[in-house]
PAMAR-957604 format. One record per residue (C-alpha): residue number from 1; x, y, z; residue in three letters. Coordinates in steps of 0.5 Angstrom, whole numbers, plus 2048, in hexadecimal, padded with zeros to 3 digits. Layout:
BEGIN
TORKOL   pos   east   north    up   code
TORKOL   NUM      X       Y     Z    ALA
...
//
This chain:
BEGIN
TORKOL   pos   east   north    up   code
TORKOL     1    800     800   800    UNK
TORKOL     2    803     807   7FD    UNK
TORKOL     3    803     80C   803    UNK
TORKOL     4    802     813   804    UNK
TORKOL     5    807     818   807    UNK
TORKOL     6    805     81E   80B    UNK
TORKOL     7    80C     821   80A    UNK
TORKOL     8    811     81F   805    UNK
TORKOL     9    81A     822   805    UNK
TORKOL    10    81D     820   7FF    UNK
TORKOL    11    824     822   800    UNK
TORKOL    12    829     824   7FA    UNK
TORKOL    13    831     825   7FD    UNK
TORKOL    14    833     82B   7F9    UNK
TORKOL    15    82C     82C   7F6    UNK
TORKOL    16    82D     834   7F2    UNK
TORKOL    17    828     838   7ED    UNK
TORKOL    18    82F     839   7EA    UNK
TORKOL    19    82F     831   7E8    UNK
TORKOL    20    827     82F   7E8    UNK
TORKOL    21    825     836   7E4    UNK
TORKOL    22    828     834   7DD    UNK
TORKOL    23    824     82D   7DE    UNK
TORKOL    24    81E     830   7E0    UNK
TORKOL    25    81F     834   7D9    UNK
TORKOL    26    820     82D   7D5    UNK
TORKOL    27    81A     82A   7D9    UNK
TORKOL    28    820     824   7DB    UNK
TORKOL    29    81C     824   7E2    UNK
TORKOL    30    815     825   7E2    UNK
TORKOL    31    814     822   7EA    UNK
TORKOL    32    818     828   7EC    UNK
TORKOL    33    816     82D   7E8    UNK
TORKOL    34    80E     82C   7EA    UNK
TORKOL    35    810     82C   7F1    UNK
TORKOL    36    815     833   7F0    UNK
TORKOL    37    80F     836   7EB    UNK
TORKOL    38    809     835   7F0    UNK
TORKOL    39    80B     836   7F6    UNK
TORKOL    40    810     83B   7FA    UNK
TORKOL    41    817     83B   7F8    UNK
TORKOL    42    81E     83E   7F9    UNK
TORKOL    43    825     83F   7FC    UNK
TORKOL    44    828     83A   802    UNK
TORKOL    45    82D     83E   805    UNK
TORKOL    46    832     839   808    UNK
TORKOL    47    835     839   80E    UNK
TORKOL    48    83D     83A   810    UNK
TORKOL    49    83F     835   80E    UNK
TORKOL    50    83B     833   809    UNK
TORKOL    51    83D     82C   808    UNK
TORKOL    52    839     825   808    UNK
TORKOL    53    83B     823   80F    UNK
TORKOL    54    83A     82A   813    UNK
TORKOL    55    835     82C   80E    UNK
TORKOL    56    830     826   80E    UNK
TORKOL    57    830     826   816    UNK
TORKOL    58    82E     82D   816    UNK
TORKOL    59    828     82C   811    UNK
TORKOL    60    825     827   815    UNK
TORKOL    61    826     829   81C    UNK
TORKOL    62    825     831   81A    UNK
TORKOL    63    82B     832   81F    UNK
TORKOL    64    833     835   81D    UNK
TORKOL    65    838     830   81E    UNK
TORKOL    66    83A     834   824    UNK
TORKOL    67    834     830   828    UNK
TORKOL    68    834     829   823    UNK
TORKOL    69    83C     829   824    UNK
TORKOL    70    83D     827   81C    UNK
TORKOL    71    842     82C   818    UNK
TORKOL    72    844     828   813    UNK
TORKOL    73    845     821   810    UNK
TORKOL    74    84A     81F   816    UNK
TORKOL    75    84A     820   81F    UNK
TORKOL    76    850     822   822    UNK
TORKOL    77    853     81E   829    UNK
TORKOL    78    859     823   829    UNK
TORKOL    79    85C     822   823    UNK
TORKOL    80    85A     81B   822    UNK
TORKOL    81    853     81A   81E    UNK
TORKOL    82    84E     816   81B    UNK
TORKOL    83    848     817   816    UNK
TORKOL    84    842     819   819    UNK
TORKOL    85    83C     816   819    UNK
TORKOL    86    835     817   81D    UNK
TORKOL    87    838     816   825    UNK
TORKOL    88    83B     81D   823    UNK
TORKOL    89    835     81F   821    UNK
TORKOL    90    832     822   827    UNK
TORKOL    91    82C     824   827    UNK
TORKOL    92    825     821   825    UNK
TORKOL    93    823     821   81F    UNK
TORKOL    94    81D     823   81C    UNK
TORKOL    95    81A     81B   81A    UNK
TORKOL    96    81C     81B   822    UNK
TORKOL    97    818     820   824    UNK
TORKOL    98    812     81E   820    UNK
TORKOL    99    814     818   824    UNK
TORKOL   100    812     81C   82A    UNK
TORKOL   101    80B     81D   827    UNK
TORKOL   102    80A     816   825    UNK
TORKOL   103    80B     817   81D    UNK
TORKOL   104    80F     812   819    UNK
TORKOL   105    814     814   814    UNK
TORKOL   106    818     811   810    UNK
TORKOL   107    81F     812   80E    UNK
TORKOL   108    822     810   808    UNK
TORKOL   109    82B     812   807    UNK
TORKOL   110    82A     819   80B    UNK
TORKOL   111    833     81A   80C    UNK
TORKOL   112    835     819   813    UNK
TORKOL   113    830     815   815    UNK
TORKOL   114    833     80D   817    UNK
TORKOL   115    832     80B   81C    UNK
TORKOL   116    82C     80D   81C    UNK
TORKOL   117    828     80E   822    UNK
TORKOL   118    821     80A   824    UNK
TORKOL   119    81B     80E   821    UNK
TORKOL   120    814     80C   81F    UNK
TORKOL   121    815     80A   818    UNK
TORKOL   122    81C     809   814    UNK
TORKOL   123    822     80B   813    UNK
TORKOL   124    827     809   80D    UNK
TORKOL   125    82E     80E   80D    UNK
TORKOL   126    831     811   809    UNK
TORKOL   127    839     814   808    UNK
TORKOL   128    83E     813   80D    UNK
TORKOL   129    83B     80D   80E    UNK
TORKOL   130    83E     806   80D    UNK
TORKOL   131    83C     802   808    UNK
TORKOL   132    838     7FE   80C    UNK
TORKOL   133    835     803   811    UNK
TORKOL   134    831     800   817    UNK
TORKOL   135    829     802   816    UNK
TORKOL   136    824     803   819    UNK
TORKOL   137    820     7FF   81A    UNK
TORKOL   138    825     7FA   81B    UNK
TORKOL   139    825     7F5   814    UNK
TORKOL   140    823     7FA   810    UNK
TORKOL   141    828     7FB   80C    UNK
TORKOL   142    827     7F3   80A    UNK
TORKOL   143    820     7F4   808    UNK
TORKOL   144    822     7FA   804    UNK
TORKOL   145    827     7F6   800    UNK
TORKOL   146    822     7F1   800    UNK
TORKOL   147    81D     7F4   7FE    UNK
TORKOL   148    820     7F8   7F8    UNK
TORKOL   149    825     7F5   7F6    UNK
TORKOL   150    82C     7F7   7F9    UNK
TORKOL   151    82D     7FF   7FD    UNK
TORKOL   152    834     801   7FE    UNK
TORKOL   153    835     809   801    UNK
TORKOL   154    83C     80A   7FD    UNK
TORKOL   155    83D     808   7F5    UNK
TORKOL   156    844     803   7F4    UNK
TORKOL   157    84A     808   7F4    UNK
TORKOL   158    84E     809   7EE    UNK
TORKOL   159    849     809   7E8    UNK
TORKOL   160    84A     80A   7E2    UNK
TORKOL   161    846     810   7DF    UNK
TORKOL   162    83F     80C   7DC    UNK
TORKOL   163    83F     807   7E2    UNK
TORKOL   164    840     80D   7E7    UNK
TORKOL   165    839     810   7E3    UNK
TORKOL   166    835     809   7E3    UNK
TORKOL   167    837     809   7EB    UNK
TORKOL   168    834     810   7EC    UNK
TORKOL   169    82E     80E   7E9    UNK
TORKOL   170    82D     806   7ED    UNK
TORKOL   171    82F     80A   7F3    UNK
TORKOL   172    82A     810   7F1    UNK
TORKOL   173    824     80A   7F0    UNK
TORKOL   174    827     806   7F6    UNK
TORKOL   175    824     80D   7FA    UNK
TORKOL   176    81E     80D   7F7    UNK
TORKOL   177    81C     806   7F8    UNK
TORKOL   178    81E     805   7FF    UNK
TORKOL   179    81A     80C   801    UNK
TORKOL   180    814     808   7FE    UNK
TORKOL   181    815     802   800    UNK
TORKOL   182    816     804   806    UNK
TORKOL   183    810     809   806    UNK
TORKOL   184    80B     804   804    UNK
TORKOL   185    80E     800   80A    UNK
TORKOL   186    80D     805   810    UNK
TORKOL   187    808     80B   80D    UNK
TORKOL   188    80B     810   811    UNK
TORKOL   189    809     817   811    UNK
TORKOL   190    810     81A   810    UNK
TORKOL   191    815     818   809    UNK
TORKOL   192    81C     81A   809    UNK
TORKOL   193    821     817   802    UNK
TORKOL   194    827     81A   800    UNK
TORKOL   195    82B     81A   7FA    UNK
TORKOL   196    832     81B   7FB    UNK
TORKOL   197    834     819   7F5    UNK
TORKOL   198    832     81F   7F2    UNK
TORKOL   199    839     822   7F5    UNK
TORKOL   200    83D     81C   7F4    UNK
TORKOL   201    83D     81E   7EC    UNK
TORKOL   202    840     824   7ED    UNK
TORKOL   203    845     823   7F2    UNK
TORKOL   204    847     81D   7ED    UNK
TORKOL   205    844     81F   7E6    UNK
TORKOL   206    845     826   7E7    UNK
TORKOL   207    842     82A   7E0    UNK
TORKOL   208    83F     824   7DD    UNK
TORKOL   209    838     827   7DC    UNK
TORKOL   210    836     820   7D8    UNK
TORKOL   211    837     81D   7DE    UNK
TORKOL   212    834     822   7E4    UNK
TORKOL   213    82E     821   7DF    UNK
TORKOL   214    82E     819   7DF    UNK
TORKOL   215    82E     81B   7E7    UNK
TORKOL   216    829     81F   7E8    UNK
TORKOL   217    825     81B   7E3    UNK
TORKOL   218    826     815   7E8    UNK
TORKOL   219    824     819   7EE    UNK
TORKOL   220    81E     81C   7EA    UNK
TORKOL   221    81B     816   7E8    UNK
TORKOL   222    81C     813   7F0    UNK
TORKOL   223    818     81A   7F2    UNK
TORKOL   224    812     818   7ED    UNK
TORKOL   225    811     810   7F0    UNK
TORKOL   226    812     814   7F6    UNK
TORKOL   227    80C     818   7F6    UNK
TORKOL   228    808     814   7F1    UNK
TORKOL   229    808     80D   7F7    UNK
TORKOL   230    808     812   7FD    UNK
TORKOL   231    803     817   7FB    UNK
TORKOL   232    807     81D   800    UNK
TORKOL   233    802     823   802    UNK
TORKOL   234    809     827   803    UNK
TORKOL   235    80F     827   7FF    UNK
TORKOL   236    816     82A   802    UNK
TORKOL   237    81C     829   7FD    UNK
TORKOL   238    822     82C   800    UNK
TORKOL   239    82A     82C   800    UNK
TORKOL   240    82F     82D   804    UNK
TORKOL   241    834     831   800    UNK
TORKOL   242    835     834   7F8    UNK
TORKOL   243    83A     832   7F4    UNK
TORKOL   244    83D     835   7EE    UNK
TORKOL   245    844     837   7EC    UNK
TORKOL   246    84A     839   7EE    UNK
TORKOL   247    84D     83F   7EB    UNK
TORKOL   248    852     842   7F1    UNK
TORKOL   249    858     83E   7F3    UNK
TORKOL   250    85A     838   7F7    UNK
TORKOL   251    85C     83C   7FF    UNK
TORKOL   252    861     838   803    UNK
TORKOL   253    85F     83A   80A    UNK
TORKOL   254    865     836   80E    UNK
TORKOL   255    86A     839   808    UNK
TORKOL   256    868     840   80A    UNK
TORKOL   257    868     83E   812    UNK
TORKOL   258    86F     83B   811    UNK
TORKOL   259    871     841   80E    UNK
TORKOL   260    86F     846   813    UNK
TORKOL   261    872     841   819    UNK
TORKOL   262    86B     83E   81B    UNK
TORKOL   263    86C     838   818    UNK
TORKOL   264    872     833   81A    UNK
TORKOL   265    873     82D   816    UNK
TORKOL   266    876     826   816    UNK
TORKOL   267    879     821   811    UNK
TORKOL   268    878     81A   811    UNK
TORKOL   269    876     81A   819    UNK
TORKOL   270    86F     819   81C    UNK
TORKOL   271    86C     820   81A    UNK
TORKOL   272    865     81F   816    UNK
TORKOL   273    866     81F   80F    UNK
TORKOL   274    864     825   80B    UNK
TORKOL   275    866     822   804    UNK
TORKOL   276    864     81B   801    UNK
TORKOL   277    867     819   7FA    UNK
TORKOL   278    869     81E   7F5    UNK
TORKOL   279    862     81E   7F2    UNK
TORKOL   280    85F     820   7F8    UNK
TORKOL   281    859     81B   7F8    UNK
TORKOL   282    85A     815   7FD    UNK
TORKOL   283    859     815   804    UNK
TORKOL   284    85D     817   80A    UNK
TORKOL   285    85E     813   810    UNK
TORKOL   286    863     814   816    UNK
TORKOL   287    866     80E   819    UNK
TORKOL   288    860     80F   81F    UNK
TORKOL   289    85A     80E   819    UNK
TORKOL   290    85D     808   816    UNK
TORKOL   291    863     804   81A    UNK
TORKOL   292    867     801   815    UNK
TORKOL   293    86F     7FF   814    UNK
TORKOL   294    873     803   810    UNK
TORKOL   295    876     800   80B    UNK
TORKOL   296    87F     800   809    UNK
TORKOL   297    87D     805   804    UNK
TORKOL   298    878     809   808    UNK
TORKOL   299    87D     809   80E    UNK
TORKOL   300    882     80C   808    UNK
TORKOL   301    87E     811   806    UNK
TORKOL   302    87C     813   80D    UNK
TORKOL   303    883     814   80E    UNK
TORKOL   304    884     818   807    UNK
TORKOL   305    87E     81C   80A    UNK
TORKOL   306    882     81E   810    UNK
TORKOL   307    888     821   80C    UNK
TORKOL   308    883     824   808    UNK
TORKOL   309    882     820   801    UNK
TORKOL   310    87B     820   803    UNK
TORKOL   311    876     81E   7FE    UNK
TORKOL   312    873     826   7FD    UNK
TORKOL   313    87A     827   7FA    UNK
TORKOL   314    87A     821   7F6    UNK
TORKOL   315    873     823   7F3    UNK
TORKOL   316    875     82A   7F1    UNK
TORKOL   317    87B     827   7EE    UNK
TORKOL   318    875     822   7E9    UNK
TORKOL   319    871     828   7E9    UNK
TORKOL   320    876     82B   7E5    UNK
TORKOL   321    878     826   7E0    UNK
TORKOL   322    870     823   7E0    UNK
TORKOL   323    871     81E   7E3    UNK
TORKOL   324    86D     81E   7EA    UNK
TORKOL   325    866     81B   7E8    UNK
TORKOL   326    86B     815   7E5    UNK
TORKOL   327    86E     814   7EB    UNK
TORKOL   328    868     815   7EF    UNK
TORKOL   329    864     810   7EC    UNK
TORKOL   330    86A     80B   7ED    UNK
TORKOL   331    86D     80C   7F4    UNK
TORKOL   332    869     809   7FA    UNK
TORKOL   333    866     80E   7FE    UNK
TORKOL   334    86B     80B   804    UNK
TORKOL   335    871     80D   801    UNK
TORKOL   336    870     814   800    UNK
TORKOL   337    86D     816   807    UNK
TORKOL   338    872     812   80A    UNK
TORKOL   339    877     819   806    UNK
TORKOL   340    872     81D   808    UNK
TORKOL   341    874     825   80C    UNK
TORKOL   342    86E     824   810    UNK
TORKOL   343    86B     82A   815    UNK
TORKOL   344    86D     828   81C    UNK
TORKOL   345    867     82A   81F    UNK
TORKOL   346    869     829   827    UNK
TORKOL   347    86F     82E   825    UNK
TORKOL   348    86B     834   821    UNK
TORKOL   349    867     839   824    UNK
TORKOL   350    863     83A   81F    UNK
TORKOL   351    861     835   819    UNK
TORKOL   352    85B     833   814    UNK
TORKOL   353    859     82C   816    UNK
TORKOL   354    854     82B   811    UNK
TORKOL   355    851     82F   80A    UNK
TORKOL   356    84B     82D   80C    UNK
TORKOL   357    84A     831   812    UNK
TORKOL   358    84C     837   80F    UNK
TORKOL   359    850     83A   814    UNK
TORKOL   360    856     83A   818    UNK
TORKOL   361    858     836   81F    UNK
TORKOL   362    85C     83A   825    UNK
TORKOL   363    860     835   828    UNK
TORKOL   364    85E     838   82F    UNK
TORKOL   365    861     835   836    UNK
TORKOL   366    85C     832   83A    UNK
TORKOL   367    858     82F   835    UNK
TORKOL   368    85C     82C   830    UNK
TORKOL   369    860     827   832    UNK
TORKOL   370    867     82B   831    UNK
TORKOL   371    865     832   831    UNK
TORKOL   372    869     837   82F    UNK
TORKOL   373    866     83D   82F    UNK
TORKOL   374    864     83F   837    UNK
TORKOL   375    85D     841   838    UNK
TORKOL   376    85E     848   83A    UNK
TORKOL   377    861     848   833    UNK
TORKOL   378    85C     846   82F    UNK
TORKOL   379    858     84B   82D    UNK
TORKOL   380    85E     84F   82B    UNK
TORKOL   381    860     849   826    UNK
TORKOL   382    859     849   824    UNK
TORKOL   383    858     850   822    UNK
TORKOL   384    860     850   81F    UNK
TORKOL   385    85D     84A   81B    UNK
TORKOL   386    856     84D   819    UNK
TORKOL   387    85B     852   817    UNK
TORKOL   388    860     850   812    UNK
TORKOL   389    85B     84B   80F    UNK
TORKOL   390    856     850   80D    UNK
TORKOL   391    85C     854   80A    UNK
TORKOL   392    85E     84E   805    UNK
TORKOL   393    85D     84F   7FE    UNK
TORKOL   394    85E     84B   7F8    UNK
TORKOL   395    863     84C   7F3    UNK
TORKOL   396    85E     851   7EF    UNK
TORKOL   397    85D     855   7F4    UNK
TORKOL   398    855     852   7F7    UNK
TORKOL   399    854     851   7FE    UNK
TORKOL   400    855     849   800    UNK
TORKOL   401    84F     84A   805    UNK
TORKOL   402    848     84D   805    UNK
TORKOL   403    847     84D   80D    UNK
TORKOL   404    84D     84A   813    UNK
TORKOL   405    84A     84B   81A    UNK
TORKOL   406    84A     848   81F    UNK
TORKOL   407    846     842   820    UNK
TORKOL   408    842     845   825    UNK
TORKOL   409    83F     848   81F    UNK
TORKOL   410    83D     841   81C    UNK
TORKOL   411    83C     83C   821    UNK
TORKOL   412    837     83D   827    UNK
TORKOL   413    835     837   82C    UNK
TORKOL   414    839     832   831    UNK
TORKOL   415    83E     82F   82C    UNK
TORKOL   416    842     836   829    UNK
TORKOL   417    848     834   82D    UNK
TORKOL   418    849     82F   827    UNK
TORKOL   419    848     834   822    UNK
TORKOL   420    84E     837   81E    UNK
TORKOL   421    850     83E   822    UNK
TORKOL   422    850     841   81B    UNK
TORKOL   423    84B     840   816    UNK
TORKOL   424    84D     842   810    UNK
TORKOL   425    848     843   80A    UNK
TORKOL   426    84B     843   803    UNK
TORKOL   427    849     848   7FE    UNK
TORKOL   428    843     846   7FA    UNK
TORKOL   429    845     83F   7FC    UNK
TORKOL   430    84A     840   7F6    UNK
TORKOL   431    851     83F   7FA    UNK
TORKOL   432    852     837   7FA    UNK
TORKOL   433    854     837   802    UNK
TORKOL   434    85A     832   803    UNK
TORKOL   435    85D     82F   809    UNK
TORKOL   436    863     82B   806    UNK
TORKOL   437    86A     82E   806    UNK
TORKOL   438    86D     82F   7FF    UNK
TORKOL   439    871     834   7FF    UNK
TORKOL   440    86E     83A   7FC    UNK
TORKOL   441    869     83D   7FF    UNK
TORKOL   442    865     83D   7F8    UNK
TORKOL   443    863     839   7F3    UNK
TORKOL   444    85D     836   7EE    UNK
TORKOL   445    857     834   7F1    UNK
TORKOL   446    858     82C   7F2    UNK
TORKOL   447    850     82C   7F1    UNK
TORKOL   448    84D     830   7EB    UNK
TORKOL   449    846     82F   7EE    UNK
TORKOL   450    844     82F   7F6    UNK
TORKOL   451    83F     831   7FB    UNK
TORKOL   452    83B     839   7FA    UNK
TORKOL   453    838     83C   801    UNK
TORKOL   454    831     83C   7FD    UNK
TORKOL   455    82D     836   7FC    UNK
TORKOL   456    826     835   7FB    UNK
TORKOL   457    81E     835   7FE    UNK
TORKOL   458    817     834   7FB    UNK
TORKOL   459    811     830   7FE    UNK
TORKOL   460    80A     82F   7FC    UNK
TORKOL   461    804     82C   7FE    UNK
TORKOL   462    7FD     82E   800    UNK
TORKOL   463    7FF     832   807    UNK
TORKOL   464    805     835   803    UNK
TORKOL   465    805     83C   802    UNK
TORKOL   466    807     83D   7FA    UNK
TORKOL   467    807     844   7FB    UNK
TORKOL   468    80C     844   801    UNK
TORKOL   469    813     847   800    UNK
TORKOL   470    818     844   801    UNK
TORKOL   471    81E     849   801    UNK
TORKOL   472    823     848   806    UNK
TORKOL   473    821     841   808    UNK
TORKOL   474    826     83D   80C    UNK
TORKOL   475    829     837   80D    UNK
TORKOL   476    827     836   814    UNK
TORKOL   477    81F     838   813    UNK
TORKOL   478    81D     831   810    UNK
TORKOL   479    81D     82D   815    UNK
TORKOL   480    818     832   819    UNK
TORKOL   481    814     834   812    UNK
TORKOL   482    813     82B   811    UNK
TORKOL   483    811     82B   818    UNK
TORKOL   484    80C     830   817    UNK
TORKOL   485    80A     82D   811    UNK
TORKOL   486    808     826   815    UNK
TORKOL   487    804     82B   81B    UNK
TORKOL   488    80B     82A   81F    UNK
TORKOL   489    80E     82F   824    UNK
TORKOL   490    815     832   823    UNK
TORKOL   491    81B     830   828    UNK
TORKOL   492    81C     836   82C    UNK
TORKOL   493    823     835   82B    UNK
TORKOL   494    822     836   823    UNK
TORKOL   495    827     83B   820    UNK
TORKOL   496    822     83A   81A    UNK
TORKOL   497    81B     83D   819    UNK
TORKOL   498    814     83B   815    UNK
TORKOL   499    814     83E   80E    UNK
TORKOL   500    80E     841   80C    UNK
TORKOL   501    80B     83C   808    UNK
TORKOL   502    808     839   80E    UNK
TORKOL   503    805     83A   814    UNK
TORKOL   504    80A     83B   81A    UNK
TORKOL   505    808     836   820    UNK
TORKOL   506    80C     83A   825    UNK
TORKOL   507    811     837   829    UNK
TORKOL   508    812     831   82E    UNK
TORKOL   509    817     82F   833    UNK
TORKOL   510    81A     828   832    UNK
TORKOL   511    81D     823   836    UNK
TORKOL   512    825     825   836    UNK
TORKOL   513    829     821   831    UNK
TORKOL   514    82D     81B   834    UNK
TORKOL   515    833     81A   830    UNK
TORKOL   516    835     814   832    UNK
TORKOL   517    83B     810   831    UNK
TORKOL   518    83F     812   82A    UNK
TORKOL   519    840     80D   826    UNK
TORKOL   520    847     80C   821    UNK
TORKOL   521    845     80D   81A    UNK
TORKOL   522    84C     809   819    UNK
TORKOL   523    84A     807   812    UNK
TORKOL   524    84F     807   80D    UNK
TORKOL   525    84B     807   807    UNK
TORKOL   526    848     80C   809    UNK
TORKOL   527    84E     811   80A    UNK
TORKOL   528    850     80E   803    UNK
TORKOL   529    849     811   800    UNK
TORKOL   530    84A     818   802    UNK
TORKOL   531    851     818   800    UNK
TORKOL   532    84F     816   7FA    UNK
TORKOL   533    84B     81B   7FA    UNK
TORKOL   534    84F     821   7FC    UNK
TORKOL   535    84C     822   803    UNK
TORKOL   536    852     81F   807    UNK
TORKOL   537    859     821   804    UNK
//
């Protein structure tokens, strides 16, 4: 029997007008189309960082990352790290506040959502989980399998480009046919399925249109077996992020904190590696993450690294003679970290730890396990840092960054003292933030095409208000203005508020989040996966 949702999410990662505007125009995505046409619509501004990890936590919880406690696709203790995953998430979500209320939900690859916790309903996650990621409920990722015929979160790596494409489209129908499957089976109230691969392609196809389209085409008619078995009374589409290409340089924030005596760096020791092999697009493990031996060669490399032959060195050699994506290509990843020049974080009084977090660490006395900067120090630092960096310029005379402030300015909430301490916003999102030691402060973006702070929203339904303006939506008002669709108050504890499309319910205290124990991701695929996609350098 077909169900019938009251409300329906359709999340598409990296979803802009700037990518979905040209095929409306060509009729390639009727269902979005009608759905955009119809109803009310406009721009989602994205959070800082607008990245999947932090950002899709954001959007479901209605909270900034200063009170989920997720900044990006890594969770720092000290200088160690492992992938996030929804132990770090928190805050409740919204399925778990309707929960609350006795609504159902079901929800099918929402990132950072494994392992999942116990709702009325399903729950199937999505990226940063392991390929076979626990469910709820318990065995239900074998009766999806069953049901269906097969489901995997991640594509094979190493694709050749027309499987990649086939891959796209089964994971794509594998989303779609788990949401109806499992729709059919619970009859909940609330839907949420997200496609992610609508990002991958450009991280992994950047400027093959045909292929964005053959995507989007996949997701399109996922979104119309969707509607027609469900029936929605609403439909909210939302991303977490834009995409778009990158005209501005590659900005190599550790390179430009050594120059100016922050940074300290080691070479062939225990430091975590900032740069991977010569094409930069392989995982980076320290020793802690992955314990392994090293062998007689690497143990040779290590040693040339410590007197300077590191492999920095020998890439702006190769790259010279166009020879470095030969030998990245044949040169196994172990061997070149092991010749690494690393930043050595415990020795540094201020580093980038990760791109992602858009920001700058202070390795502050009392918090971090080796500080250096003493606390009565820190906002002298910090305001030399806020500094220098908003005075950076490109090599054609353009300022790196639109905003760098303190971080105060981004995060509120319980878990800010995770944060970085200086956010650093690039400007128009077109400077490519590295935080790899090359050498040079500069270069060619290593992606042509990533994430824009302006994503996308439009909903529609009988109790939606098609006239509504949507103007200066925002990525934290979806999780109140779903809420309100199903006639469910807000948290009190929300950053967001209910767009007027719907009614607003007002708010409700809610019982405060227990976290819990965390959980290891320590999953090497995973990692892998993000590599390949440039998230981890």
């Amino acid at each position: 029997m077909d169900c019938q949702l009251q409300t329906l999410l359709v999340g598409i990662d990296a979803g802009c007008r700037s990518v979905l505007d040209p095929l409306f125009e060509d009729d390639a995505l009727p269902h979005l189309r009608s759905i955009f046409a119809e109803g009310s619509s406009g721009p989602l501004e994205s959070q800082i960082p607008p990245w999947t990890p932090s950002a899709w936590p954001s959007l479901y919880t209605g909270v900034n990352p200063g009170k989920h406690g997720v900044f990006g696709f890594l969770d720092f203790d000290g200088y160690d790290w492992d992938v996030v995953n929804a132990s770090r998430v928190r805050e409740h979500t919204l399925w778990e506040l309707l929960d609350f209320h006795d609504r159902s939900s079901v929800v099918v690859n929402a990132p950072v959502t494994h392992p999942p916790r116990a709702i009325d309903g399903a729950v199937l996650p999505g990226y940063t989980a392991p390929e076979n990621p626990r469910c709820h409920p318990e065995g239900l990722l074998n009766d999806v399998r069953n049901e269906i015929g097969g489901y995997r979160v991640y594509a094979p790596r190493n694709l050749p480009k027309d499987k990649s494409v086939e891959w796209y489209r089964r994971l794509t129908r594998m989303r779609g046919d788990a949401f109806r499957y499992l729709a059919n089976r619970f009859d909940p109230e609330f839907g949420f399925v997200q496609f992610q691969s609508t990002d991958s392609v450009f991280h992994e196809c950047p400027g093959e249109e045909d292929i964005v389209r053959a995507v989007y085409e996949a997701v399109d008619e996922q979104i119309g077996e969707i509607l027609d078995d469900c029936d929605p009374d609403t439909v909210i589409v939302a991303s977490d992020h834009g995409i778009g290409e990158y005209t501005g340089y590659e900005f190599r924030v550790n390179d430009f904190l050594c120059d100016e005596g922050y940074v300290k760096t080691v070479r062939g020791g225990e430091g975590m590696p900032s740069w991977s092999t010569i094409a930069g697009n392989q995982l980076q493990q320290g020793e802690e993450s992955s314990p392994r031996k090293q062998g007689a060669v690497e143990r040779g490399l290590t040693l040339a690294a410590k007197v300077g032959i590191t492999s920095q060195r020998i890439g702006s050699i190769l790259a010279r003679a166009g020879l470095d994506e030969f030998v990245a290509k044949r040169v196994p990843e172990n061997f070149i970290r092991a010749a690494t020049e690393q930043v050595d974080f415990s020795n540094s009084a201020a580093f980038m730890r990760d791109r992602i977090e858009c920001g700058v660490r202070i390795n502050l006395e009392g918090r971090d396990p080796d500080g250096v900067v003493p606390p009565e120090k820190y906002d002298e630092v910090r305001s030399e840092l806020v500094g220098k960096l908003d005075s950076v310029r490109t090599p054609d005379g353009k300022p790196v960054f639109e905003t760098v402030a303190p971080r105060e300015a981004f995060f509120t909430g319980p878990y800010s003292d995770e944060a970085v301490d200086v956010v650093c916003v690039p400007a128009d999102f077109d400077q490519f933030l590295s935080a790899q030691l090359r050498g040079q402060q500069f270069g060619p973006p290593r992606e042509p095409w990533n994430h824009k702070l302006n994503g996308i929203f439009a909903a529609t339904g009988a109790n939606i208000d098609a006239d509504a303006t949507l103007s200066d939506a925002h990525l934290f008002d979806v999780a109140p203005t779903i809420l309100a669709s199903l006639g469910v108050p807000a948290s009190d504890r929300m950053d967001g508020r209910v767009l007027p499309i719907v009614e607003a319910v007002g708010e409700q205290s809610y019982p405060a989040y227990d976290a819990g124990e965390t959980v290891e991701t320590d999953d090497e695929r995973v990692e892998a996966r993000l590599a390949d996609l440039g998230y981890l350098e």
